[in-house]
C-alpha positions as CSV (number, residue, x, y, z in Angstrom):
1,X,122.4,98.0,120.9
2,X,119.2,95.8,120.9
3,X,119.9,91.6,121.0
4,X,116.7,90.0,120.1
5,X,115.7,86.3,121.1
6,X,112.8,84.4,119.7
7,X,111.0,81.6,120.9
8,X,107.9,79.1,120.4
9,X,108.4,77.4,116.8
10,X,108.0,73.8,116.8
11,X,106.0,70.9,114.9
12,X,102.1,72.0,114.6
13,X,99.9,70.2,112.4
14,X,97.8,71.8,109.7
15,X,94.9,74.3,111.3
16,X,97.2,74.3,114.3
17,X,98.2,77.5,116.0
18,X,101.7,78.4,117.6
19,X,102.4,81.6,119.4
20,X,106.0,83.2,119.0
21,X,107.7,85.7,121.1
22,X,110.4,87.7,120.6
23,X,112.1,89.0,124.0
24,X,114.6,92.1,123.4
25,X,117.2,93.5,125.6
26,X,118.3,96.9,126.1
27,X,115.9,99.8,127.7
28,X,114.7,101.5,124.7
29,X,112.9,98.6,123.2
30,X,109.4,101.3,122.9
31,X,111.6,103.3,120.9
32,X,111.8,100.5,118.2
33,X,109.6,99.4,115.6
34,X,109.6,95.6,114.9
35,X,108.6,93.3,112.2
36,X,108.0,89.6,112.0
37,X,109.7,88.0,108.9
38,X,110.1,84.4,107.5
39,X,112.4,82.4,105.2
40,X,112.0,78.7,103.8
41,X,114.4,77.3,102.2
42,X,115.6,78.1,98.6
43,X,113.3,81.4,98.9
44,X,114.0,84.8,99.8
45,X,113.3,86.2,103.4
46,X,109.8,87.9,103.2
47,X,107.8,90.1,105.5
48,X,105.5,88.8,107.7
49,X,104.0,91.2,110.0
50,X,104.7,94.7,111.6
51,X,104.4,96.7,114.3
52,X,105.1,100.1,115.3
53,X,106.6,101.4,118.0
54,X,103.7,102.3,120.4
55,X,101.4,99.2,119.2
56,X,98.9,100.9,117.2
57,X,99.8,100.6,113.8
58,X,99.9,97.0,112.4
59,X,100.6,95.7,108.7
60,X,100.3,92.3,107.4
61,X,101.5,90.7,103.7
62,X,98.1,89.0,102.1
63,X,98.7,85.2,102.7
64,X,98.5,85.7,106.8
65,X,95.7,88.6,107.6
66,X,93.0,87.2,109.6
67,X,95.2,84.3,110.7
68,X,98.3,86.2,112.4
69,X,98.0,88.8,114.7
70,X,101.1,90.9,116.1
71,X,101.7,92.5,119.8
72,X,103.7,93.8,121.7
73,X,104.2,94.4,125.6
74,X,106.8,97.2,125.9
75,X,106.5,96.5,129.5
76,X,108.0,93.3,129.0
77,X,110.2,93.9,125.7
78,X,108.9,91.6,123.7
79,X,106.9,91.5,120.4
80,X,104.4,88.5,119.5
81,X,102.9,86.4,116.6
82,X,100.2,84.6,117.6
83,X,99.6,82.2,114.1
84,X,96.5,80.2,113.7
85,X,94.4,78.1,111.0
86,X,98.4,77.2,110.0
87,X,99.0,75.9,106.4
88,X,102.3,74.0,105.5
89,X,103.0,76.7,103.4
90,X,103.7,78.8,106.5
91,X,107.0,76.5,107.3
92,X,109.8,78.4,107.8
93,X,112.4,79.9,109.8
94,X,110.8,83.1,111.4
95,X,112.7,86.1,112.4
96,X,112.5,89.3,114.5
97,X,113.9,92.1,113.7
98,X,113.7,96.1,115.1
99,X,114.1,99.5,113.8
100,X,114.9,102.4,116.0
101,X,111.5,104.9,114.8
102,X,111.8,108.7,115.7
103,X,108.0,108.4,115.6
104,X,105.1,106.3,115.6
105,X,104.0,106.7,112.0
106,X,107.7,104.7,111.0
107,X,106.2,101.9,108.8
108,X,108.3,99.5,106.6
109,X,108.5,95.5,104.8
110,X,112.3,95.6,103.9
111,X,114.3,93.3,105.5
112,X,117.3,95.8,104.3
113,X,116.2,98.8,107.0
114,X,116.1,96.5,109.8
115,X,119.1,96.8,111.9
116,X,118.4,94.3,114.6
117,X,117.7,90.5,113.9
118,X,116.9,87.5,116.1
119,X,118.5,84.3,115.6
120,X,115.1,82.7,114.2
121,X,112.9,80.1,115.2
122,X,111.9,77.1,113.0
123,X,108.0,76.7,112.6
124,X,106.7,73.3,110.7
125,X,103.5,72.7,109.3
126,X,102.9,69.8,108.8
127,X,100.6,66.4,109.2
């Protein structure tokens, strides 16, 4: 059993940045892929970012690469977003979520084959 806690969202203004974190408990948190997802309201929760389970593999959907990056410190259990040049299209509640992965190629978007979720953090873009 993973619980997963995120934190950071707040009010940021247009070309702002915000960094979230994501702190998991449990011992196997290395063992666990984990993706970044959002969802504003009256739209579908979409993928954000991902990460696999060792750090070395990262994936992106097309509106955030070169403004979001993803990390994680398995030292520490706890994944990151760090989200600059924001756009107020970026509001949204954003979500963690983990996978147990056998093995470091383990790579998906689909909110569906994640079996761990935080309980979000608001982010706002806005002027």
């Amino acid at each position: 059993q993973v619980q997963l806690v995120e934190s950071g969202g707040g009010l940021v203004q247009p070309g702002g940045s915000l960094r979230l974190s994501c702190a998991a408990s449990g011992r196997t948190f290395s063992s666990y892929a984990m993706g970044w997802f959002r969802q504003a309201p009256g739209k579908e929760r979409e993928f954000v970012a991902f990460i696999n389970r060792n750090g070395g593999t990262t994936y992106y959907r097309d509106s955030v690469k070169g403004r979001f990056t993803i990390s994680r410190d398995n030292a520490k259990n706890t994944v990151y977003l760090q989200m600059n040049t924001l756009k107020p299209e970026d509001t949204a509640v954003y979500y963690c979520a983990g996978r147990y992965s056998s093995g470091s190629n383990y790579y998906t978007p689909h909110p569906s084959e994640y079996d761990y979720w935080g309980q979000g953090t608001q982010v706002t873009v806005s002027s």
